[in-house]
Every structure is written in structure tokens, then in C-alpha cells.
N, C-alpha and C positions, 0 to 999 in steps of 0.2 A: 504494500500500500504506500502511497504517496504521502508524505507529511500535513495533507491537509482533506485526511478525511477517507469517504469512498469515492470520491472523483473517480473516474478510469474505469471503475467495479462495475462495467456496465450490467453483464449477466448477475452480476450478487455473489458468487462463487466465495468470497474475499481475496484474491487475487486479481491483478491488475495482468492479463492476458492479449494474447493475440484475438482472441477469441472472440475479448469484449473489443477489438478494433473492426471486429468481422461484422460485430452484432450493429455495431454503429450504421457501416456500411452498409449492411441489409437493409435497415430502418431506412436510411435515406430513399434505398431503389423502390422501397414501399413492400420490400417482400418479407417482413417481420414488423411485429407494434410493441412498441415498448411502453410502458403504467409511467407515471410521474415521477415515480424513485428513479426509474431508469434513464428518465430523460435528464432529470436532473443529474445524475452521476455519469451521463454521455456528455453533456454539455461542458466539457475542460476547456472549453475559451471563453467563456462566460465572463464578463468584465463586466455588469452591474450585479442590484442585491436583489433584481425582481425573481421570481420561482421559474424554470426555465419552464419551454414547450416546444413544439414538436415544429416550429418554425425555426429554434433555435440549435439544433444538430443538426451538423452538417458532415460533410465529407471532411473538413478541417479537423472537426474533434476528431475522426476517424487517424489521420494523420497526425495528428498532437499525442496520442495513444501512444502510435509505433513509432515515434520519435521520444518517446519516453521507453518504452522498452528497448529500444535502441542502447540509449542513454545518452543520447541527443541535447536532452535534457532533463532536469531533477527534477519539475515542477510543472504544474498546469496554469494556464493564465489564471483560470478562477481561485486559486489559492491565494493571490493575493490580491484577489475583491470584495470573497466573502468574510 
């Protein structure tokens, strides 16, 4: 897990996976629906404090994910928004 939270945990699993970059991506092409927990824990470029939706995951967070498993990077942008 990321220091700020479940961000990334898209599936819930507790791990921050390839999986949940998968699950991102599905959602965007419209062939998976994710509950509100999950949007809100997809949305890792989130830079306000409103509760995310389903306008707000994108292919980005998708690639903010695997550029954090990479280790591209340590942190999600909404770590430090919220």
C-alpha cells in the first residue's frame, strides 16, 4: 500500500497490483462497473477534496498505477490533496 491510504487498491485485494491497473482500464472501455469505494480508490490523480465518480477515472489513473509499480514513482497525486 501507498502511504496514503487505499488509493491504487482498486479490486480491494489490499494490495496495490497490476490487476487493479487492469481493473481501471476495463472500467474506462465500459466492460467492468466499479461501487464508489472503487472509484474513489481508482481515482490516484484526484487533486480536489470532492468524493470522486465515474467521470473522474481515467486511462491516467490507469497509468499512474503502473508507474507506481514500476517505481516511477512513490506517491499518487491525491495523496497530497486529500
Amino acid at each position: 500500500m501507498t502511504n496514503c491510504g487505499s488509493y491504487g487498491d482498486v479490486d480491494m485485494d489490499g494490495l496495490i497490483s497490476y490487476n487493479d491497473s487492469i481493473t481501471v482500464l476495463n472500467f474506462v472501455a465500459e466492460a467492468q462497473q466499479l461501487n464508489g469505494e472503487q472509484l474513489e480508490r481508482a481515482d490516484v490523480t484526484d487533486t480536489t477534496t470532492k468524493a470522486s465518480g465515474s467521470v473522474d477515472v481515467t486511462s491516467v489513473d490507469s497509468l499512474q498505477i503502473l508507474r507506481y509499480l514500476e517505481g516511477f514513482t512513490q506517491r499518487f497525486l491525491v495523496c497530497d490533496a486529500k
